[in-house]
C-alpha positions in Angstrom: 0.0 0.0 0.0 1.5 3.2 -1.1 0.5 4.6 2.7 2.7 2.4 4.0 6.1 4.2 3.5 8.2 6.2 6.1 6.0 9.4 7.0 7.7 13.0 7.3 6.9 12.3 11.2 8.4 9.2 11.4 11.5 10.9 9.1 11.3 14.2 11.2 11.5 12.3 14.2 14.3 10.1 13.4 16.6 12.9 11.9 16.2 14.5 15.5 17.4 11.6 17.3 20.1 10.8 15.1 20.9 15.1 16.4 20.3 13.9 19.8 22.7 11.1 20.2 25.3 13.8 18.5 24.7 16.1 21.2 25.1 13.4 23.8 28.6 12.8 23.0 29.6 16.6 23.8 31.8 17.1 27.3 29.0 19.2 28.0 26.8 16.2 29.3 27.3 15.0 32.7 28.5 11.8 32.1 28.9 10.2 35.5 25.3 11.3 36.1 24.1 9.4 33.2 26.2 6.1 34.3 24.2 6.8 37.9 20.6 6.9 35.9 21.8 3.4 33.7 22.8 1.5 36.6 19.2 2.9 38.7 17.5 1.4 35.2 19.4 -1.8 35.5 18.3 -2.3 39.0 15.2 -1.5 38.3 14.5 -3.9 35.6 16.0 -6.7 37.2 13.1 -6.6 39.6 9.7 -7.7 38.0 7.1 -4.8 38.0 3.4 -5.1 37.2 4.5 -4.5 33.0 6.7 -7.5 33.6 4.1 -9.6 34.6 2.6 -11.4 32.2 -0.6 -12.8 33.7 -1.7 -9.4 35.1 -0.7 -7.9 31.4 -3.5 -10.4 29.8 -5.9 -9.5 32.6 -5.7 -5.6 32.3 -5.7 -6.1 28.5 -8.4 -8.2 28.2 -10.6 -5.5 27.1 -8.4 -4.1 24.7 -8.3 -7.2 22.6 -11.7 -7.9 22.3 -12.0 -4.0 21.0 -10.5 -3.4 18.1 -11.3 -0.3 17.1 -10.6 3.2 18.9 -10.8 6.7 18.1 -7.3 8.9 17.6 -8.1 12.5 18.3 -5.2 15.3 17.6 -6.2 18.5 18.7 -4.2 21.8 19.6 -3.3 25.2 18.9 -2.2 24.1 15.1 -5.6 23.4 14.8 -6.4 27.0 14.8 -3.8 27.4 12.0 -4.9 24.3 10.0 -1.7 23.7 8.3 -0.5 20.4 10.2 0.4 19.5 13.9 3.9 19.7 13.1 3.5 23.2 11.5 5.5 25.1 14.7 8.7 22.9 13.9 8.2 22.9 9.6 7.6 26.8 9.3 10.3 27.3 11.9 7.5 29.3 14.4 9.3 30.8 17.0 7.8 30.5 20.1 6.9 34.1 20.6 5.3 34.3 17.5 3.3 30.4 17.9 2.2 31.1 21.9 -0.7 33.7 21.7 -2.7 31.3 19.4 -3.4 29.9 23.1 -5.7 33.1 23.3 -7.2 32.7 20.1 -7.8 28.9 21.0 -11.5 29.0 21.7 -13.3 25.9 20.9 -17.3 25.6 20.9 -19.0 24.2 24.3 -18.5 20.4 24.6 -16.8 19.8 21.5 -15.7 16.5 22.7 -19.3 15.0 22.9 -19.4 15.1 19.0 -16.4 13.2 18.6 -17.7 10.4 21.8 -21.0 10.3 20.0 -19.4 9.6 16.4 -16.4 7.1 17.7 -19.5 4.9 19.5 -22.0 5.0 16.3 -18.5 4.4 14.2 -18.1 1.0 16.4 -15.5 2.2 18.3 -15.1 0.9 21.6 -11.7 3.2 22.8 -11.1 6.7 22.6 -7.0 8.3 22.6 -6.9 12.3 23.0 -3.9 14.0 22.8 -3.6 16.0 26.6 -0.4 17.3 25.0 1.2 17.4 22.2 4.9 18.1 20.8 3.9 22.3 20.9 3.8 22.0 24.5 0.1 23.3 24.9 -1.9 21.7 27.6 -5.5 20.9 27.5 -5.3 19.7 31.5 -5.2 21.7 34.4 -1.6 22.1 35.4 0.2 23.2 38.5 3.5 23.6 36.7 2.8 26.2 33.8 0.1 29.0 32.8 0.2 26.9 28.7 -2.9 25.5 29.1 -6.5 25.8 28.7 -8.1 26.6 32.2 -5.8 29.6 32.1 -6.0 30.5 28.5 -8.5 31.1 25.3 -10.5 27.8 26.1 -11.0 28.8 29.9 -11.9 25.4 31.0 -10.1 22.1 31.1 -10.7 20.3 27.7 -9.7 17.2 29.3 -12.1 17.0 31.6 -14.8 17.2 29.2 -13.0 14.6 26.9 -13.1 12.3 30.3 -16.8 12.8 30.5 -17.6 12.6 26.9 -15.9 9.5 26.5 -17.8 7.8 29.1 -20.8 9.0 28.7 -21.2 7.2 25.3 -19.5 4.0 27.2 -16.0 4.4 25.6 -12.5 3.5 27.4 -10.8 6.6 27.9 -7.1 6.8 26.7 -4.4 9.8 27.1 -1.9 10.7 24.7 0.7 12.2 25.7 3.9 13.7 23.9 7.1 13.6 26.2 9.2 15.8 24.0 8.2 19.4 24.0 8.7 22.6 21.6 7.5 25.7 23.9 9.4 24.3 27.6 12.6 25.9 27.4 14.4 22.8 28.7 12.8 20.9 25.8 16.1 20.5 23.9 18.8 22.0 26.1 18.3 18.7 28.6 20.0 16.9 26.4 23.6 18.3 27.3 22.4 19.8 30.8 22.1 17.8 33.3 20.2 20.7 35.4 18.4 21.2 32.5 17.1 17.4 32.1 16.5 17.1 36.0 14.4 20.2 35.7 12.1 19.0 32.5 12.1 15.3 33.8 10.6 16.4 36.8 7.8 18.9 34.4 7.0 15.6 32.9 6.4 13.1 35.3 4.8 15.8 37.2 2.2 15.9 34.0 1.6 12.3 34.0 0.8 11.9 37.6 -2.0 15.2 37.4 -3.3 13.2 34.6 -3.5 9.8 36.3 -4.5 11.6 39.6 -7.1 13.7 38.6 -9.4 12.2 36.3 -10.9 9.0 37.2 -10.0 5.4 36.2 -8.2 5.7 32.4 -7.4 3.3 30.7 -4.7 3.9 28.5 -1.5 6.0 28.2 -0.3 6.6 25.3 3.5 8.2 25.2 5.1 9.9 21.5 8.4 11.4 20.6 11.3 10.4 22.9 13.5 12.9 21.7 15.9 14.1 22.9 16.5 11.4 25.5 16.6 7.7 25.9 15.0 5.6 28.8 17.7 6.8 31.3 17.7 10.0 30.7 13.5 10.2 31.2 14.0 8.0 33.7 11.2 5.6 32.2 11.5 3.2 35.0 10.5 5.5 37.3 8.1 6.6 35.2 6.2 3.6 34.7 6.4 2.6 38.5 4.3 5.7 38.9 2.0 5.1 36.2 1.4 1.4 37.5 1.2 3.0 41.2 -1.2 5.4 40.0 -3.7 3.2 37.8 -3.1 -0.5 38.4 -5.6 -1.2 35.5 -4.0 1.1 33.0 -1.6 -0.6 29.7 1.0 1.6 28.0 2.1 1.8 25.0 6.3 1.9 23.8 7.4 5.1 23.5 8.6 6.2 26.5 11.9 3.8 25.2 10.3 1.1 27.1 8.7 -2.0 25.6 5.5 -1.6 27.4 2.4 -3.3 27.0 1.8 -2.8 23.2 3.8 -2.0 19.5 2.4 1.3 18.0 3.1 0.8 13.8 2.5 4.1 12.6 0.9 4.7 9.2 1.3 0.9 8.7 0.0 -2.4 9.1 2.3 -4.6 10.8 1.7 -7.8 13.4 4.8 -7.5 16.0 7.1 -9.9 14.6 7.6 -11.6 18.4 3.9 -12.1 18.9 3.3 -8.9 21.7 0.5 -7.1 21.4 0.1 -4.4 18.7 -1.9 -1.3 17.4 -1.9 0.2 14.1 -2.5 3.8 14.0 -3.6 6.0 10.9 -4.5 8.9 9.6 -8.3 9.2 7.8 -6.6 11.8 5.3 -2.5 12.5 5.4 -2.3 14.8 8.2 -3.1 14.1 12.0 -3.8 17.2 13.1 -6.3 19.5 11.2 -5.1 20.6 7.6 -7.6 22.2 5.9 -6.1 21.9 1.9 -5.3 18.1 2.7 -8.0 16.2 1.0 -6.7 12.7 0.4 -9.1 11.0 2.3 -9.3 7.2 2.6 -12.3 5.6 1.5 -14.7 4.0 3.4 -13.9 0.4 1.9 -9.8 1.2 2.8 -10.3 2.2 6.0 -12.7 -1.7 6.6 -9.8 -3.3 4.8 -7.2 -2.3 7.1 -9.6 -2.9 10.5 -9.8 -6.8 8.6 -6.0 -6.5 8.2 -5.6 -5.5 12.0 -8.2 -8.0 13.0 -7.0 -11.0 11.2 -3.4 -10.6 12.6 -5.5 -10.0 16.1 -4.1 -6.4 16.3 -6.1 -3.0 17.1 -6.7 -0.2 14.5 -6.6 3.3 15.7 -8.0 5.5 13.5 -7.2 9.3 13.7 -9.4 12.7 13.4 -8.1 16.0 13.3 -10.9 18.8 14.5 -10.7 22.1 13.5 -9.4 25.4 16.1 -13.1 25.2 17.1 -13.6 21.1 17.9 -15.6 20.6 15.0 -15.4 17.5 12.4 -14.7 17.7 9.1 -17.2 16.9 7.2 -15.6 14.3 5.0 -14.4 12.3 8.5 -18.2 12.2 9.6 -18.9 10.9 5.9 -16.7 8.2 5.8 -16.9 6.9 9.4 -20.8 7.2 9.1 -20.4 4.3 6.5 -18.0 2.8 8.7 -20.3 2.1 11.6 -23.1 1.6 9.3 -21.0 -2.0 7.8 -20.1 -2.7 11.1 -23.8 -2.7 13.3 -24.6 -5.4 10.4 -20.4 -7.6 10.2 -18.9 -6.0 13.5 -18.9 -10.2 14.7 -16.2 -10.8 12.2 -14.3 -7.9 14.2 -14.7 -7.9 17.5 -12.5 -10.4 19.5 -11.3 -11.9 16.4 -8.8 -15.0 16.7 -5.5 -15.4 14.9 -6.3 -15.9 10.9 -4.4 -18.0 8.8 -5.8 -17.9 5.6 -5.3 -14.9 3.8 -4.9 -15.9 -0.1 -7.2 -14.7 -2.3 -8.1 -11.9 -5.8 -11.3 -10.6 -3.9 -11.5 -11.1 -0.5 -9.9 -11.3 2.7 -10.5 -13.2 5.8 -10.9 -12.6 9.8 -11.2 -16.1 12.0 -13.7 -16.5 15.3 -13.2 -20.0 16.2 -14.4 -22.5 13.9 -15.9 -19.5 11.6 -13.9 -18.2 8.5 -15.0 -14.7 7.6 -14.4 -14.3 4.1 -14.7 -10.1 3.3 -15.2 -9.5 -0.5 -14.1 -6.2 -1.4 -14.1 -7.0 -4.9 -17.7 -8.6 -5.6 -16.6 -11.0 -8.6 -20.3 -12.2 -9.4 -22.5 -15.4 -9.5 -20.0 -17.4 -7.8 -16.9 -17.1 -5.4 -14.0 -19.5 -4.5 -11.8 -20.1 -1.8 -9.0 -22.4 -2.7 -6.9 -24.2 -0.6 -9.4 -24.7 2.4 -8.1 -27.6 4.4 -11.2 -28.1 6.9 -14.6 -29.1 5.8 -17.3 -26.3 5.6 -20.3 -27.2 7.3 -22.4 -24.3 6.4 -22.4 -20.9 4.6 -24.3 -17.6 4.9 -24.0 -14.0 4.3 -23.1 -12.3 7.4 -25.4 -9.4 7.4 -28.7 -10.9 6.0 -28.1 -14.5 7.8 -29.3 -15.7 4.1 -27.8 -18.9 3.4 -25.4 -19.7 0.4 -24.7 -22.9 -1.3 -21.6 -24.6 -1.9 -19.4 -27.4 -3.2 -16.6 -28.8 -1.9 -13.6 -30.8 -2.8 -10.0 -31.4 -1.9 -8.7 -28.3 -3.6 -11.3 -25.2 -3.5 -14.7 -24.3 -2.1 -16.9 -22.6 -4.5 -20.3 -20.2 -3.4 -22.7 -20.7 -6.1 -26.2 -18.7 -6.6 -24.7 -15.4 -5.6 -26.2 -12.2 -6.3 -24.9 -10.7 -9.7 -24.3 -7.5 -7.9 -22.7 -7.2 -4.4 -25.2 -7.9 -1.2 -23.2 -5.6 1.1 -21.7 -2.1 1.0 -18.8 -0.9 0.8 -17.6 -5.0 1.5 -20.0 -8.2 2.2 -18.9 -10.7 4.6 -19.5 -14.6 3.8 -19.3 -16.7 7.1 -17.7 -20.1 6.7 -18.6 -22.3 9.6 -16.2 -25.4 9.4 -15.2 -28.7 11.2 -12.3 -28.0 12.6 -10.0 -24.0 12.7 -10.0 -23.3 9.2 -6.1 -23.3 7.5 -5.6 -22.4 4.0 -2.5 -24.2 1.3 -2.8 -23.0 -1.6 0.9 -24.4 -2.2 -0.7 -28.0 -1.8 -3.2 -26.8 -4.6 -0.2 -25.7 -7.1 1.4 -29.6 -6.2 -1.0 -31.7 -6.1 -4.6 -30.4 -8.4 -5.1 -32.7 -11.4 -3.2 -31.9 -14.7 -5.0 -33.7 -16.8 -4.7 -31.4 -20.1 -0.9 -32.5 -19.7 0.2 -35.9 -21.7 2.9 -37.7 -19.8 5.1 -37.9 -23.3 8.0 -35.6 -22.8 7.1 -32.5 -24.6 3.8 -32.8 -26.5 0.5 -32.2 -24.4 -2.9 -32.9 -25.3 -3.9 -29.4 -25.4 -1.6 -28.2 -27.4 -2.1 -30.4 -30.2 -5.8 -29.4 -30.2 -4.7 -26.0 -30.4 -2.3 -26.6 -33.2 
C-alpha cells in the first residue's frame, strides 16, 4: 500500500534523534550522572514490575483485545492554524510568535461530545486524545505552567470534558501524551544539561501523575516522541512505577523507550514480529492534526480493509481525526466513518475479539477467523459465484453475514466454490460470507499448485494434449 512508506513524522523524528545522540557525546553532558541513571534502570528492571508480569498484562488487557477499534483525536493550537500539527517545527515558528494562538484557541462548548457520539455509532469501543502534544500546549489543568487551557482562550479544562464525553457514550478513555516538548525551554537544552534534564524530567512526570490523579479510572497511556532522551535520561522506569502505582488497570504503549504493554506501527499495518500485542494507528486523510487543503481521504472500503487486516493478525486499528481550532469535524471524517459504523452494526462479529487468521490468499477477498468461523470479506464482488481455494477443513455451512441468508456450496479437496450469488454485491462498501467449518479453518494454496489434477498434460515428454488441439 503506497500509505505504508516512512511518514515525514516518522522521518522528522528520526533525523532529530540521530541530532540527539550527537549532542550526547559533547563534554558538556554529565556523564557520571548518566552512568548513575543506567545502573538505577538496570536495578530497576531486574526486579519484575506489574509490566513485567505477564498474567496481570492479559488481565488488564483483556478488554483491549476484544476491541479493536478506537478513536485517535489530535487537537491543539495548530488546529487553529490548520496547516498540520507539526507546522511550529516545519515553518520554523518561533515560540513568541506560535504562543498567543493559546488566546485565540477558543473551541465551541463540549466539542468533545461530538467526537464520543461519532467514535461509539462508528463501532468504536476506545477513545486516545492528545492532553499534550509536541507544541507544549496543555488541554489539563496544570500546577507547573500558565500553557494550558483553564488559564487560556479555552478557559476550561478540555480534558475534563474529553473524560466525561468519552464515558458518557460507554467508551474507554485513553491519554496521549507527547514527552518531547517545543514551547518548555528545557525541551532540547536537557539533552547536554544535566540541570536542564533534571528540571524538565521532573515537568514531565509531574504531567503524568496530574493526569493519572485527577481524572478518574483511564485506561490507556499513550506516550510519542522520545526525543531528545533515551529511557535513562526520562527515567522511564521511574516513570512507569508511577503510572502502575497510579492506575493498576492502566496498559501503555512503547514510547517512552520502554517496551511496554503494546507496538504502535504508525501509518502501517504490521503484526509484532515476536507475537506482543500491537496497534496500528492512521491517519483518515494524510495529516493528523487539522489541515484544511489536505483532501486525500481514505475511503470507506480502505479504512474496513485495514480494521480486517488489523483484525485478522488480532491487532487494534486506531484510526485518527483531526478537529478544527473550534472542535468541529470535518465533514468528509463524519462521511466516511458514518459508512464505517453503518458496515459494522450489520459484520462487526467478524471484528470484534477476532482469533489469529491463517488464511489470507485470495483476488477478492480477505479473511478474519472466530473459532471454527472463517470470515471471508469480499471487497471486490466478482459475481454469481466465489472461490476459496486451498481450504483444508470441511465447511459445514455458509451464509451472508449481514442478512443470515444462506449460500450454497461445493466442496472438494482443492477449493470451495459459493454458487447462486447475487450478480451485484449484497453488502456495501464489502459483504462478509461466514464459513462455519469442522475444525479451525487453515488455507494451502501451495498444496493446490502440487497436487490439483493436470489432466490437459500428456505424460510424453514435450507434446500435451492441449496443445495439439490448439495446433
Amino acid at each position: 500500500m503506497a500509505r505504508n512508506k516512512t511518514s515525514r513524522r516518522n522521518w522528522m523524528i528520526g533525523t532529530g534523534s540521530s541530532m540527539a545522540a550527537a549532542a550526547l557525546r559533547l563534554p558538556a553532558y554529565n556523564l557520571t550522572a548518566m552512568q548513575g541513571r543506567l545502573l538505577l534502570q538496570a536495578a530497576a528492571q531486574a526486579k519484575p514490575g506489574p509490566a513485567a508480569d505477564e498474567p496481570d498484562r492479559q488481565r488488564r488487557m483483556k478488554w483491549w483485545h476484544e476491541a479493536r477499534f478506537g478513536m485517535f483525536i489530535h487537537w491543539g493550537l495548530y488546529s487553529v492554524i490548520g496547516r498540520h500539527e507539526w507546522v511550529m517545527e516545519n515553518e520554523g515558528i518561533p515560540v513568541s510568535e506560535y504562543a498567543p494562538l493559546a488566546k485565540q484557541f477558543k473551541p465551541k462548548p463540549f466539542p468533545a461530545r461530538e467526537w464520543a457520539k461519532i467514535a461509539r455509532e462508528t463501532g468504536m469501543r476506545y477513545m486516545v486524545m492528545t492532553t499534550k502534544h509536541h507544541e507544549g500546549f496543555c488541554h489539563f489543568d496544570t500546577k507547573t505552567t500558565d500553557y494550558c487551557s483553564p488559564k487560556q482562550g479555552p478557559g476550561r479544562d478540555l480534558v475534563r470534558e474529553y473524560v466525561d464525553a468519552a464515558r458518557a457514550e460507554g467508551l474507554r478513555v485513553g491519554f496521549y501524551y507527547s514527552l518531547m516538548d517545543w514551547h518548555h525551554p528545557d525541551g532540547a537544552r536537557c539533552a547536554t544539561d544535566e540541570a536542564a534534564r533534571k528540571r524538565f524530567v521532573e515537568y514531565i512526570h509531574t504531567h503524568l501523575r496530574e493526569l493519572l490523579s485527577n481524572y478518574g479510572k483511564i485506561d490507556i497511556l499513550w506516550y510519542d516522541v522520545s526525543w531528545p532522551l533515551d529511557a535513562a535520561g526520562w527515567e522511564s522506569e521511574r516513570m512507569n512505577k508511577m503510572v502502575f502505582e497510579l492506575q493498576p488497570d492502566i496498559i501503555v504503549n512503547n514510547r517512552n523507550k520502554l517496551p511496554g504493554d503494546f507496538s504502535t506501527p504508525e501509518q502501517q499495518i504490521t503484526a509484532d514480529k515476536e507475537g506482543r500485542a500491537w496497534e496500528s494507528c492512521m491517519t483518515l486523510n494524510d495529516s493528523w492534526g487539522y489541515q484544511r487543503a489536505d483532501d486525500d481521504w481514505k475511503s470507506p472500503r480502505r479504512v474496513i480493509q485495514n480494521l480486517i487486516s488489523c483484525s485478522r493478525d488480532t491487532g487494534n486499528y486506531l484510526l485518527n481525526i483531526g478537529p478544527r481550532g473550534d472542535g468541529s469535524v470535518p465533514e468528509e471524517s463524519v462521511r466516511v466513518l458514518t459508512e464505517v459504523g453503518q458496515w459494522l452494526r450489520r459484520n462487526g462479529d467478524s471484528i470484534y475479539g477476532s482469533d489469529p487468521c491463517q488464511p489470507r490468499r485470495s483476488n477478492y477477498a480477505s479473511f478474519t477467523r472466530k473459532g471454527n468461523t472463517l470470515y471471508m470479506h469480499v471487497h471486490f464482488w466478482p459475481g454469481d459465484y466465489a472461490v476459496v481455494a486451498g481450504l483444508q477443513v470441511p465447511v459445514k455451512a455458509a451464509r451472508f453475514l449481514a442478512s443470515g441468508e444462506k449460500i450454497n456450496f461445493q466442496q472438494d479437496k482443492y477449493r470451495v466454490s459459493l454458487t447462486g450469488l447475487p450478480a451485484e454485491a449484497p453488502d456495501h462498501p464489502v459483504s462478509t460470507i461466514a464459513l462455519e467449518c469442522d475444525a479451525e479453518p487453515t488455507q494451502d494454496n501451495i498444496f493446490v499448485r502440487k497436487e490439483k489434477p493436470r489432466e490437459g498434460v500428456s505424460s510424453r515428454a514435450g507434446k500435451s494434449t492441449h496443445l495439439q488441439e490448439c495446433s
